[in-house]
C-alpha positions in Angstrom: -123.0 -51.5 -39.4 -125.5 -51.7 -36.8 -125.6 -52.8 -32.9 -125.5 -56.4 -33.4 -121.6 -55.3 -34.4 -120.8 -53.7 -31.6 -118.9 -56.5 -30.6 -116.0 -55.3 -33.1 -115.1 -52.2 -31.4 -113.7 -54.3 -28.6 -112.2 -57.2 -31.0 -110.5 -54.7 -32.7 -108.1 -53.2 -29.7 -108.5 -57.1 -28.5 -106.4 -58.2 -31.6 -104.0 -55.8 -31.7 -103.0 -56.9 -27.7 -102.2 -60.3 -29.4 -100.1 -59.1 -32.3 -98.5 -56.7 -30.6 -98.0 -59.0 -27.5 -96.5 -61.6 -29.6 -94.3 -59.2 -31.4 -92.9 -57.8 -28.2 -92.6 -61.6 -27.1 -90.7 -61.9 -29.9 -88.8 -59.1 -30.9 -90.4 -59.2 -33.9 -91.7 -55.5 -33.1 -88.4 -53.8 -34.1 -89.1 -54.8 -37.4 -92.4 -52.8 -37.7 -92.9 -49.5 -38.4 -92.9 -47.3 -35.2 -92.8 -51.0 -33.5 -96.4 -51.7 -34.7 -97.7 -47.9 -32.0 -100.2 -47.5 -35.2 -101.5 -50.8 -35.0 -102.9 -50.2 -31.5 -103.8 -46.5 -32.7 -105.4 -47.3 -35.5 -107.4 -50.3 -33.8 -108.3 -47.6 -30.8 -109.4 -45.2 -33.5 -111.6 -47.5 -35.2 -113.4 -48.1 -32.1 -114.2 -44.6 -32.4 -115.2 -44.6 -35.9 -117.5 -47.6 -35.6 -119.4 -46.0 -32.3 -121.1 -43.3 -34.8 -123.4 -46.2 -36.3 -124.3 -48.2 -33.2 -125.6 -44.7 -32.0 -127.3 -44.2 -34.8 -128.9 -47.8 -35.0 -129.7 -47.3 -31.0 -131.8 -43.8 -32.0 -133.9 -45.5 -35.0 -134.4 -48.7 -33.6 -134.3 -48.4 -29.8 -132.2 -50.5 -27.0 -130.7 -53.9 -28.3 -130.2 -56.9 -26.7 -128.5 -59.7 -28.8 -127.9 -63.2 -26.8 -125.2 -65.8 -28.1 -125.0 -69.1 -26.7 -121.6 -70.4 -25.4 -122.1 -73.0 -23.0 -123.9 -75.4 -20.8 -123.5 -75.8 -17.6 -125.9 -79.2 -16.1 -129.6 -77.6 -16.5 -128.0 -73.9 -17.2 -127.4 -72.6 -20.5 -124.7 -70.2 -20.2 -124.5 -67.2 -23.0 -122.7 -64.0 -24.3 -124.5 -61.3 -25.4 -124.5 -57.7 -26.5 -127.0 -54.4 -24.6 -127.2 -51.8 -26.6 -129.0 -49.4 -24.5 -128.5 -45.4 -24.2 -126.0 -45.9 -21.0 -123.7 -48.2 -23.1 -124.0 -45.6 -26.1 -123.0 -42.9 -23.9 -120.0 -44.7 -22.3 -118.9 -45.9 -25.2 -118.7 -42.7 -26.8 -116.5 -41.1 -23.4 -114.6 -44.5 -23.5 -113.4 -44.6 -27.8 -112.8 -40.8 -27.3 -110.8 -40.5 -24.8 -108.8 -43.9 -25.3 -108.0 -42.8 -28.9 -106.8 -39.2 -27.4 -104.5 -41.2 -25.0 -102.9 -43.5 -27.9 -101.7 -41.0 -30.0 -100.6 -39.0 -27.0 -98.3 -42.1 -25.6 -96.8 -42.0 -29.4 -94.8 -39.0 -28.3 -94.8 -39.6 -24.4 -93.2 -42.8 -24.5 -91.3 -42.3 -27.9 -88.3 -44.1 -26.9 -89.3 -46.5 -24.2 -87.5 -50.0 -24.6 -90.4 -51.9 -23.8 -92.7 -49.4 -26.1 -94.2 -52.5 -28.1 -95.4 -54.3 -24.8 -96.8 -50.8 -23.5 -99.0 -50.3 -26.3 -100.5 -54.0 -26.4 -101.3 -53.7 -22.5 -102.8 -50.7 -23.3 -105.0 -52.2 -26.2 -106.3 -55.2 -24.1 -106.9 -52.3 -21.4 -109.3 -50.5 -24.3 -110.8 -53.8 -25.6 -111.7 -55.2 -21.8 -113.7 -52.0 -20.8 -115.5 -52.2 -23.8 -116.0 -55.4 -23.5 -117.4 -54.6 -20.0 -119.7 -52.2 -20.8 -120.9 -54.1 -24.0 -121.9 -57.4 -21.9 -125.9 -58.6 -21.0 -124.7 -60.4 -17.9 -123.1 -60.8 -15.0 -120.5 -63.7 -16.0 -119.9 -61.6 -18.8 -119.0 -58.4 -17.1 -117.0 -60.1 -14.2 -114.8 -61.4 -16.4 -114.1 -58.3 -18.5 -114.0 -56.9 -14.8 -110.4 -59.0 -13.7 -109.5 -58.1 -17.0 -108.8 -54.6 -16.6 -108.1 -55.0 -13.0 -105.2 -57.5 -14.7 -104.3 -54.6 -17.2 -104.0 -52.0 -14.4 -101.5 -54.4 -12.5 -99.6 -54.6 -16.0 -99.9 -50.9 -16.6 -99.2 -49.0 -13.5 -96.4 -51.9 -13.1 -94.8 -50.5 -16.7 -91.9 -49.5 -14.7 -91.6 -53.1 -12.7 -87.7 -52.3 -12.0 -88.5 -49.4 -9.8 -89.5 -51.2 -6.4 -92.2 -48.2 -5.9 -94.0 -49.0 -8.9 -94.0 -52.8 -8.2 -95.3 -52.2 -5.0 -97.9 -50.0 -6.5 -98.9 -52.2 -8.8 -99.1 -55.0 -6.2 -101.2 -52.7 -3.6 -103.8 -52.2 -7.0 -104.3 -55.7 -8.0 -104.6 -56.4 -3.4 -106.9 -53.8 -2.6 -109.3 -53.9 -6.1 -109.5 -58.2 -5.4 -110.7 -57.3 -2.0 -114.1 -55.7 -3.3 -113.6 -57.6 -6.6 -114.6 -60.8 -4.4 -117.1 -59.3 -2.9 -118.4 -58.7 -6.1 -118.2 -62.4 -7.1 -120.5 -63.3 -4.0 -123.3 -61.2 -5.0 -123.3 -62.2 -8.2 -123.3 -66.0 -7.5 -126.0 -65.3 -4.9 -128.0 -63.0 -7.5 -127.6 -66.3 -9.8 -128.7 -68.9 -7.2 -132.1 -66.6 -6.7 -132.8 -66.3 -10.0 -131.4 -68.9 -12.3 -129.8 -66.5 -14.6 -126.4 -64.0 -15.4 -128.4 -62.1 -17.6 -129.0 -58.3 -16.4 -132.4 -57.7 -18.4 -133.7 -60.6 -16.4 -132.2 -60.1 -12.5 -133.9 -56.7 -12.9 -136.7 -57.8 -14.3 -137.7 -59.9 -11.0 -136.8 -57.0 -9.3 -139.0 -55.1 -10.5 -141.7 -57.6 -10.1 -141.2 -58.2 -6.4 -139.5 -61.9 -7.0 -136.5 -61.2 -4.9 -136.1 -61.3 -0.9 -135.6 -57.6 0.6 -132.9 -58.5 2.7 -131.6 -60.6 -0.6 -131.5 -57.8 -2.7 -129.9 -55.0 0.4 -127.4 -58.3 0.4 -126.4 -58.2 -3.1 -126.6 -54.8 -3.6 -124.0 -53.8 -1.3 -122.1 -56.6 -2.3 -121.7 -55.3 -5.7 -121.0 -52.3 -4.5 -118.2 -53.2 -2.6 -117.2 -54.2 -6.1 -117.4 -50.7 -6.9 -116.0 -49.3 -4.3 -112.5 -51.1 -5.1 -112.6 -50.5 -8.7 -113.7 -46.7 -7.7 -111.4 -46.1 -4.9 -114.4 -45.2 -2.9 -113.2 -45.0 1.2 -111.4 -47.3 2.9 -110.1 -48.9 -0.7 -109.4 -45.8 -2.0 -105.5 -46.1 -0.8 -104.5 -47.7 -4.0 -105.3 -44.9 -6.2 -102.7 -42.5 -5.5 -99.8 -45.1 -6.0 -100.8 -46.1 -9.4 -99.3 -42.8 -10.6 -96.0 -44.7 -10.3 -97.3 -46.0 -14.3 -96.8 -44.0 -17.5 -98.3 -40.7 -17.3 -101.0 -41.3 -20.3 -101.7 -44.7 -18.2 -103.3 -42.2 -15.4 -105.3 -40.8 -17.7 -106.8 -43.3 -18.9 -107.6 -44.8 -15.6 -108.9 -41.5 -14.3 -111.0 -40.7 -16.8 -112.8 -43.9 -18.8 -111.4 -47.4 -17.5 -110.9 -48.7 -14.5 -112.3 -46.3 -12.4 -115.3 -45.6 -13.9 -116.3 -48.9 -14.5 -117.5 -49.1 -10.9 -119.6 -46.1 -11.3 -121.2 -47.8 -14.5 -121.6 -50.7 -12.4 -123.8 -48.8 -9.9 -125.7 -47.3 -12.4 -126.3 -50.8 -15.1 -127.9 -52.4 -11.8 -129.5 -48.9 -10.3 -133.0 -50.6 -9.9 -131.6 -53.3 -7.7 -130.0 -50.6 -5.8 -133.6 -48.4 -5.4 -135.5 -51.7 -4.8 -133.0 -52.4 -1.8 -133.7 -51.5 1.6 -130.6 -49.1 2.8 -128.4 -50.1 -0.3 -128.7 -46.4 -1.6 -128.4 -44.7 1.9 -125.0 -46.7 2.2 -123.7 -45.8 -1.5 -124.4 -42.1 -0.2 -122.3 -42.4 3.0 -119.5 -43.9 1.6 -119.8 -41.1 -1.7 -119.8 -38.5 0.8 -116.9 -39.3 2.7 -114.4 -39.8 -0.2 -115.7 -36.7 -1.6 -114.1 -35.1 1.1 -111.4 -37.0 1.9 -110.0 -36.8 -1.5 -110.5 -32.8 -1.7 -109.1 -32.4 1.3 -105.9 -34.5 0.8 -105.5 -32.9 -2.3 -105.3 -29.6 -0.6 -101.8 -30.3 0.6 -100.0 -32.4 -2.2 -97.1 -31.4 -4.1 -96.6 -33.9 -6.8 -99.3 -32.4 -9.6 -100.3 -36.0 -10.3 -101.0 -37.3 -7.2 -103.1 -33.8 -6.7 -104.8 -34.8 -9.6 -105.3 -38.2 -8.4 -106.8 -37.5 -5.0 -109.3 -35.0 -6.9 -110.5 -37.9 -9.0 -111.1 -39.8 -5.7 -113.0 -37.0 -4.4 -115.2 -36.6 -8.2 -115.8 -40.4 -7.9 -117.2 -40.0 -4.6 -119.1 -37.0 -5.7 -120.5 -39.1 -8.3 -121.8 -42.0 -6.4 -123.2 -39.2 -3.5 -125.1 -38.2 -6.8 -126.3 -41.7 -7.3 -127.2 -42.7 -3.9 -129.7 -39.4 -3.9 -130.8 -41.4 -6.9 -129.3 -39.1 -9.7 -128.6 -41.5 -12.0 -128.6 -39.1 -15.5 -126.7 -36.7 -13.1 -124.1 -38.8 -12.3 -123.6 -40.4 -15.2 -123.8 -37.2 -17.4 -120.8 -36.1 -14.6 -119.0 -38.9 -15.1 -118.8 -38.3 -19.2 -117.9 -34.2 -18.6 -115.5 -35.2 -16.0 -113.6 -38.2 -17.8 -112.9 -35.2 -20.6 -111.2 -32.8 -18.3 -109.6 -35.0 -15.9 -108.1 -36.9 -19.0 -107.2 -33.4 -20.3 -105.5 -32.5 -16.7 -103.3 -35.8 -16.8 -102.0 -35.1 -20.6 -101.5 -31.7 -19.6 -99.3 -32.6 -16.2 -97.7 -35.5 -18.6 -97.2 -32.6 -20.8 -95.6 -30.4 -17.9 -93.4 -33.6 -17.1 -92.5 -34.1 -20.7 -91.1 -30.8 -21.0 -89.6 -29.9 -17.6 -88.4 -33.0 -16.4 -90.5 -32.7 -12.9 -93.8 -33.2 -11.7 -93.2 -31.6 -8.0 -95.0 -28.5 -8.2 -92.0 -26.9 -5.8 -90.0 -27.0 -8.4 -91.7 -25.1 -11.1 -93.6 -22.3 -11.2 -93.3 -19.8 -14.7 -94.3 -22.6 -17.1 -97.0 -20.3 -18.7 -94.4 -18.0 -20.8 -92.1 -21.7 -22.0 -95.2 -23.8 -22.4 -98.2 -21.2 -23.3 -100.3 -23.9 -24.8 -100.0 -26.3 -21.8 -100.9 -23.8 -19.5 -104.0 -22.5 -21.5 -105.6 -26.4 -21.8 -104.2 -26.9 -18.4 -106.5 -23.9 -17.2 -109.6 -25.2 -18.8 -109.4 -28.6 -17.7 -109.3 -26.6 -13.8 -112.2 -24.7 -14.8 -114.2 -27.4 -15.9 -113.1 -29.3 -12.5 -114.0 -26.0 -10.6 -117.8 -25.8 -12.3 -117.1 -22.2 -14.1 -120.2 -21.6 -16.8 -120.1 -22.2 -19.7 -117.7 -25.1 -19.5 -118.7 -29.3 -19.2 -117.8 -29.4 -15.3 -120.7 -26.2 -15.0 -123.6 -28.0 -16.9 -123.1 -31.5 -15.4 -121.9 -30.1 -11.5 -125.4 -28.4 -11.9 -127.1 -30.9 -12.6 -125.6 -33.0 -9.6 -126.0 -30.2 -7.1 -129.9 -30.1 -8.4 -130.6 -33.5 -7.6 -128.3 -33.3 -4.3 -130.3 -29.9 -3.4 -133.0 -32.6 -2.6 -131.8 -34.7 -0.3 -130.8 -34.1 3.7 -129.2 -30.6 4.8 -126.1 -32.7 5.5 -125.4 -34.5 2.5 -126.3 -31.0 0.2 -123.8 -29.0 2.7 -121.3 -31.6 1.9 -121.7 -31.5 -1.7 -121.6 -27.6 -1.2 -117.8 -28.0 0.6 -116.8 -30.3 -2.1 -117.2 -27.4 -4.8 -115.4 -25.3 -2.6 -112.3 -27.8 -2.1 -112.4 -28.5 -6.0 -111.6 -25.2 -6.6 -109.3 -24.1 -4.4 -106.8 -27.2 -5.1 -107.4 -26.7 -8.9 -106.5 -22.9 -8.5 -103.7 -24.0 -6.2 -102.1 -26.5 -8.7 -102.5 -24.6 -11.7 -101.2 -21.4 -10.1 -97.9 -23.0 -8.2 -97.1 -24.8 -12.2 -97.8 -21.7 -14.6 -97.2 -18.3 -12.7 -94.7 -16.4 -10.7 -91.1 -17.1 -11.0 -88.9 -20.4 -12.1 -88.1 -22.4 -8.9 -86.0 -24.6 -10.4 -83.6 -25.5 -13.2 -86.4 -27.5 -14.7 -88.6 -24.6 -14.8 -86.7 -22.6 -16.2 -85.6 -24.8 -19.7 -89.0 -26.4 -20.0 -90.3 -26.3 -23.3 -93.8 -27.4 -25.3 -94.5 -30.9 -25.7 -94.9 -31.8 -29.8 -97.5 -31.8 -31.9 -98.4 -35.7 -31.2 -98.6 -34.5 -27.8 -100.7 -30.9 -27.8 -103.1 -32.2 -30.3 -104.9 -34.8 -28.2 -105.1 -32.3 -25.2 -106.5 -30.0 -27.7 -109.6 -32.4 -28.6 -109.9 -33.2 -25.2 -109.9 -29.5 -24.4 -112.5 -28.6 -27.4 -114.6 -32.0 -25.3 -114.3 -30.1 -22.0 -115.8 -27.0 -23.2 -118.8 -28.0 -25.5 -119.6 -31.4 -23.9 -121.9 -30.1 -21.6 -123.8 -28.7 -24.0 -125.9 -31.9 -24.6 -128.0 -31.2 -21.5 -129.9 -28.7 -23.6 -132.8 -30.2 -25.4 -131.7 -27.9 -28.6 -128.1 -29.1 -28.7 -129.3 -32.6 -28.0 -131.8 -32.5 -31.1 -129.2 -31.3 -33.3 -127.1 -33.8 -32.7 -129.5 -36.7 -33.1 -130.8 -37.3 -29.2 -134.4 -36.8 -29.1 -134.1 -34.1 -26.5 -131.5 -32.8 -23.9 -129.5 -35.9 -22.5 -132.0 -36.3 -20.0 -134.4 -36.9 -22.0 -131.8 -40.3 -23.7 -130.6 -41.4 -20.8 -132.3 -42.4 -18.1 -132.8 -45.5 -15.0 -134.4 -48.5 -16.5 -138.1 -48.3 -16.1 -138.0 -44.3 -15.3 -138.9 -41.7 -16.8 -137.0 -39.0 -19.7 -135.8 -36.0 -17.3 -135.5 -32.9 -19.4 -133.3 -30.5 -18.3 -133.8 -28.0 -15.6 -132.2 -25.1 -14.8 -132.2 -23.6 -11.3 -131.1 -20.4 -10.7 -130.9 -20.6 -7.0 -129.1 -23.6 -7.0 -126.9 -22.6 -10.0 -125.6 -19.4 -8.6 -124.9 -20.6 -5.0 -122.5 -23.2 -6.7 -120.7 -20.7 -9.0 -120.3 -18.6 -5.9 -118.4 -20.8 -4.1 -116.3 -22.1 -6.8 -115.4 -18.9 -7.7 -114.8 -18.3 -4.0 -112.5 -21.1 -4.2 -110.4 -20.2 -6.9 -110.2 -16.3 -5.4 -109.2 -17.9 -2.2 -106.5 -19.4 -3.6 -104.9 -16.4 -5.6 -105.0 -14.9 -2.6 -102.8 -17.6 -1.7 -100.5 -18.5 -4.6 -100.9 -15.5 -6.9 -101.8 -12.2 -5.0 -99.4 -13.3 -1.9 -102.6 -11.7 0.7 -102.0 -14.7 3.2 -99.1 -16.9 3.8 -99.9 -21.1 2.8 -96.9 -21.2 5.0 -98.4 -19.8 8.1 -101.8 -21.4 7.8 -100.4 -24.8 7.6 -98.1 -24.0 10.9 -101.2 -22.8 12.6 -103.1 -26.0 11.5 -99.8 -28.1 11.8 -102.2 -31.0 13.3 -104.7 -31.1 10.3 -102.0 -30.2 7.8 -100.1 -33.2 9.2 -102.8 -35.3 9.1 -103.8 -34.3 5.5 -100.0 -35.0 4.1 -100.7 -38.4 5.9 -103.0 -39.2 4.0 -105.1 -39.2 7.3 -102.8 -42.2 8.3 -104.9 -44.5 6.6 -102.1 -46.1 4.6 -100.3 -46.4 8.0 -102.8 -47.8 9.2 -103.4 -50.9 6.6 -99.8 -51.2 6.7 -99.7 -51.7 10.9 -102.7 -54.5 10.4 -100.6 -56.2 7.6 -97.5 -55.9 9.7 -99.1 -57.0 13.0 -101.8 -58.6 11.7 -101.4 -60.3 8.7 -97.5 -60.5 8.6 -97.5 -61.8 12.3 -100.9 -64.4 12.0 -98.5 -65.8 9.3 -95.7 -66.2 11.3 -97.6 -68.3 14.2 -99.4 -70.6 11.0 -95.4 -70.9 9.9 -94.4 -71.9 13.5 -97.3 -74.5 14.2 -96.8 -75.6 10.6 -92.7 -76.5 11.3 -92.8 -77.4 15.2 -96.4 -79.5 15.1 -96.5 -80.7 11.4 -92.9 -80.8 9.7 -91.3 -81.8 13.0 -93.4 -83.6 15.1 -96.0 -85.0 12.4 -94.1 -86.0 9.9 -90.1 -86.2 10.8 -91.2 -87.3 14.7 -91.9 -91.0 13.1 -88.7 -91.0 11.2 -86.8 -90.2 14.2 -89.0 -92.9 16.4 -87.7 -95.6 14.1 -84.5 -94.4 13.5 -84.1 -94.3 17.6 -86.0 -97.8 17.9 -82.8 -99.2 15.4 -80.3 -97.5 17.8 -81.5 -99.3 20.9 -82.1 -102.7 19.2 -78.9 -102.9 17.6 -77.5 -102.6 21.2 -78.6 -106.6 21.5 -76.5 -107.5 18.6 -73.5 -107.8 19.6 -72.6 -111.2 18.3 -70.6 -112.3 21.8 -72.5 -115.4 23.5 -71.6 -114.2 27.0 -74.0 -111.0 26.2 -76.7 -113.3 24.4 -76.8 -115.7 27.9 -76.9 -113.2 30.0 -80.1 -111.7 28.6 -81.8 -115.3 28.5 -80.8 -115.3 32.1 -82.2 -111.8 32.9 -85.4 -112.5 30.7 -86.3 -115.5 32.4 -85.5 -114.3 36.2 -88.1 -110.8 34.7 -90.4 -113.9 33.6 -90.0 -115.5 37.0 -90.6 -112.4 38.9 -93.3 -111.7 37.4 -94.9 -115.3 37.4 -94.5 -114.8 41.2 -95.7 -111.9 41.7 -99.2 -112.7 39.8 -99.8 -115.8 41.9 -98.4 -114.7 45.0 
């Protein structure tokens, strides 16, 4: 098998959707084995498999580009194609990895579920539309492989459809995601009207060689990005995030870690040299990155519910990642984004795990997990580790790597990124301290138990992933694995140059410092009892307040909707019944119908009436002749 195949690994996935969509249509899945779960495992798996010799073909034989034609369109021949290229190897690879993890997980998490059949073909049309994303050449291509797993979210986090929160949550996904997503559609329709083609290779090509407008290009870019920023839940559309934990545990981990949310990321980075070539597109992508970096931390400081902690830290990592990109660290981000999608996947099996076998996810009520679940808490710990940036784990190598490139740019935006390390920490520490030590809390605490084999096992791999993956910075551990030198030196912006790795001891050591900091400030906290959580959050009752909140950003959406939206559509409503239902169109019928009333009044079939209006029309007659000539 070589690239021009690629196109299986999403087919694969994509074919199992329909099977296993038309067996649950059906009920024809209760007549499979394990209602046809393997089928979507197995597809997932292959996907896997089938990566190990497009990478290979990539390394002999370079980047590959392979066009199909599908359409056309008056003058415009529209095509699918295939890019091969060292960013869609190295998404691919986080993507089948962590997707196949997930499968088998959900055969043990939603053992049981009625609706089991349906859950795992949404979830393979999930896997084959983000591979088909990161596979395409063009813009057409990717936008509509784009809706597709914004449709599969709105399926997914809306598993649970008879619970009014998670129908609302999987509403307020598919709302706020289409509000960038159309955004999206403009720049690329605009990008297409400049230069006469979807196709990536070729958009970036005239960019390169001066053939777009300036202010065309700062256009488009942040149009693209706004794309981004829904699917990324980068501020202000970063509300719908948190609420999407209302789906299936293994669901969140998935979107966290190599779907939905990174695709925006990946989007940023497949069209990077539009973004350098544009004036102020880059300074905006670090703005916004900086701001949910740490709005996310800093929410996630006071949550209870360990996945919605875990959600608002993958808010803040996404913004981390595009700070990274708008200071134009593109192997940095990206190589962050791989390290992190292992660990944040591995901390939402783990907190699935800790649902699974205590029956809550409030962190209020646990506490004492570590001696009834011992190998939940140890993969658990990693994963917050890896999050925190402690050597020699994934998060150190690739948060190092970031802060290197962020050490470069304005005091402000490297103080920022400094801040973020310390938050990271601290509400990793926090989380994993108030689920795995002290006393049992609760009843649920106290008779949790280890999740199964078909449970442990993924989080395992994904725990193996979040210690060694980082590795592949170094230039040795990248040669023996195939890369021609550290990742740097694979992946890199189109038309840049290979960026071995380098380490800075400076920079390094101040980061450690502070992450360590953070997870010592909170022990002091939640383990070590030093200070009171208690206390600090009366004597910051405002910002604490604000924090639980949310920083009354959903509050405030929801008063525009109410009094803006809600109330606009009253008035239309109003003008549309007084002006066109009444007046418009039932004002005529009631003209005539009143025009009938008043001449049926002269029909009264008695001569005397019928003389005495030939009388009184011809003295009006008279009058009036009269009157003119008089």
């Amino acid at each position: 098998m070589n690239a021009e195949s690629a196109w299986i690994l999403p087919a694969l996935p994509f074919a199992a959707f329909v099977i296993l969509g038309l067996a649950s249509l059906t009920g024809w899945d209760r007549r499979l084995p394990d209602r046809g779960s393997w089928l979507a495992v197995i597809a997932i798996a292959a996907g896997l498999v089938l990566f190990v010799p497009v990478t290979i073909d990539v390394l002999a034989n370079g980047p590959q580009d392979y066009v199909f034609p599908w359409f056309a369109a008056g003058q415009t021949q529209l095509s699918l194609g295939l890019l091969v290229d060292p960013l869609t190897i190295v998404m691919l690879g986080l993507v089948t990895f962590v997707a196949t993890c997930v499968a088998v997980y959900s055969t043990g998490y939603m053992h049981g579920e009625p609706r089991y059949a349906w859950y795992f073909a949404a979830l393979s049309l999930f896997v084959a539309s983000m591979l088909g994303l990161l596979l395409a050449d063009n813009l057409l291509q990717l936008y509509i492989c784009w809706e597709l797993v914004g449709v599969c979210s709105y399926l997914l986090v809306g598993f649970y459809h008879e619970r009014r929160s998670a129908a609302e949550a999987a509403k307020k996904a598919f709302i706020t995601t289409r509000i960038g997503d159309v955004g999206m559609l403009i720049g690329i329709l605009l990008l297409f009207q400049a230069t006469g083609t979807f196709h990536i290779g070729d958009i970036l090509a005239k960019v390169a060689n001066g053939g777009l407008e300036p202010n065309l290009m700062t256009a488009t870019a942040l149009l693209l990005f706004l794309g981004a920023m829904g699917k990324s839940a980068q501020f202000p559309l970063h509300v719908w995030l948190p609420d999407a934990m209302e789906g299936p545990t293994p669901v969140s981990a998935l979107i966290h870690a190599a779907t939905m949310v990174a695709a925006g990321v990946y989007l940023v980075a497949r069209m990077f040299p539009l973004f350098e070539a544009a004036p102020g597109a880059l300074a905006v992508v670090t703005a916004i990155g900086a701001i949910t970096t740490i709005l996310g931390a800093g929410i996630a400081l006071v949550m209870t519910d360990i996945k919605k902690v875990i959600a608002y830290s993958t808010i803040s990592k996404l913004g981390f990642m595009m700070l990274t990109l708008g200071v134009s660290g593109y192997t940095a981000a990206i190589f962050y984004l791989v390290t992190h999608g292992f660990f944040k996947a591995l901390l939402f099996l783990s907190a699935g795990s800790v649902i699974h076998g205590a029956g809550s996810q409030e962190a209020g009520e646990l506490g004492g997990l570590r001696r009834h679940m011992p190998l939940t808490a140890w993969v658990f710990g990693i994963a917050t580790l890896a999050l925190a940036g402690i050597p020699p784990l994934s998060g150190f190598w690739s948060k190092d790597e970031a802060m290197l490139a962020l050490s470069h740019a304005t005091l402000p935006v490297y103080a920022i990124s400094l801040v973020s390390v310390v938050l990271s920490s601290l509400y990793g520490g926090r989380l994993w301290l108030l689920t795995f030590t002290g006393a049992p809390r609760s009843h649920h605490a106290e008779h949790a138990h280890e999740s199964p084999p078909v449970m442990t096992l993924p989080m395992l791999a994904l725990a193996v992933m979040s210690v060694v993956s980082g590795f592949v910075a170094l230039p040795a551990v990248g040669r023996a694995i195939g890369l021609p030198g550290g990742l740097g030196e694979f992946l890199y912006p189109p038309g840049g140059h290979p960026a071995p790795y380098h380490f800075d001891p400076a920079v390094a050591g101040i980061s450690t410092f502070l992450a360590v900091a953070g997870l010592a400030i909170a022990a002091g906290f939640y383990l070590w009892r030093v200070w009171s959580s208690e206390r600090l959050a009366a004597a910051l009752r405002g910002l604490h307040q604000a924090l639980a909140r949310k920083l009354y950003l959903d509050d405030a959406y929801q008063a525009i909707i109410d009094y803006g939206a809600l109330a606009m559509g009253k008035a239309i409503a109003s003008f549309d019944r007084v002006f066109i239902n009444d007046v418009g169109i039932n004002g005529p019928g009631w003209l005539a119908v009143a025009a009938g009333g008043w001449l049926k009044l002269t029909q009264t079939g008695k001569v005397a009436n019928y003389a005495l209006g030939m009388i009184a029309g011809l003295l009006i007659t008279a009058a009036a002749i009269l009157t003119f000539f008089v």
